[in-house]
N, C-alpha and C positions, 0 to 999 in steps of 0.2 A: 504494500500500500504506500502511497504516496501522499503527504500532504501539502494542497497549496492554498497560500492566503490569497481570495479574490477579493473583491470588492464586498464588503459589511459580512462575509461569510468565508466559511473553509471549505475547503474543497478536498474529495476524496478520491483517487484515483487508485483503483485497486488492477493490479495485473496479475496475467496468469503464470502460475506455478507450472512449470515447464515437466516436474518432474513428478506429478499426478499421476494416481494410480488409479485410472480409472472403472477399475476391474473392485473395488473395493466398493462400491455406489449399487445399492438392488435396483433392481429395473423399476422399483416406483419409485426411485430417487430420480433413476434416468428422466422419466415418463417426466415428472415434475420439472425439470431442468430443461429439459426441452418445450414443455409449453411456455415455460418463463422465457427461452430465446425465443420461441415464434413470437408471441408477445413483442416483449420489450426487447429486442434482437435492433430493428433500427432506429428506436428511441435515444431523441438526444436527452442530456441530464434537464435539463428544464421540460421537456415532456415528460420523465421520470416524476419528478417534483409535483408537477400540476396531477400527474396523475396520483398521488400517493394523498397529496392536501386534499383530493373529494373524497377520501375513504373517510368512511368515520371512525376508525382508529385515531384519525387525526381531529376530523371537524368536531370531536366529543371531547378532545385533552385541551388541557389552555398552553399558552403558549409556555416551551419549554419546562412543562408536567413529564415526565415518564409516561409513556405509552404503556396502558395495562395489557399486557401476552392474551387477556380473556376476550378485550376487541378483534383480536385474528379469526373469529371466526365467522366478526361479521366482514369478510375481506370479499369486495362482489367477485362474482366467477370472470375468468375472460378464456 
């Protein structure tokens, strides 16, 4: 991971681990990992963003609250 300071915010740039064992992931980890790149695969980070602030994991916490693990499951389908 990388971090940069941007403008009023940080920035997180995470890169891939080259030396991933892909073989250790069950096929519903796979399953899962792959609808998240069909998904978000040509999202830019600000399309990330707007899309994560309509979830109401987020529009139900106040600003910089802890996100409760128990709003994940109201995460809409895509």
């Amino acid at each position: 991971m990388q971090e940069e300071e941007g403008f009023e915010m940080t920035k997180y740039r995470f890169l891939a681990n080259e030396q991933i064992d892909e073989n250790i992931l069950s096929q519903e980890e796979r399953k899962v990992l792959d609808s998240v790149i069909c998904k978000f695969g040509e999202y830019k980070s600000q399309d990330i963003v707007k899309y994560m602030h309509e979830e109401r994991a987020y529009t139900e916490t106040r600003d910089k609250e802890i996100i409760p693990f128990s709003l994940a499951k109201n995460i809409r389908d895509f």
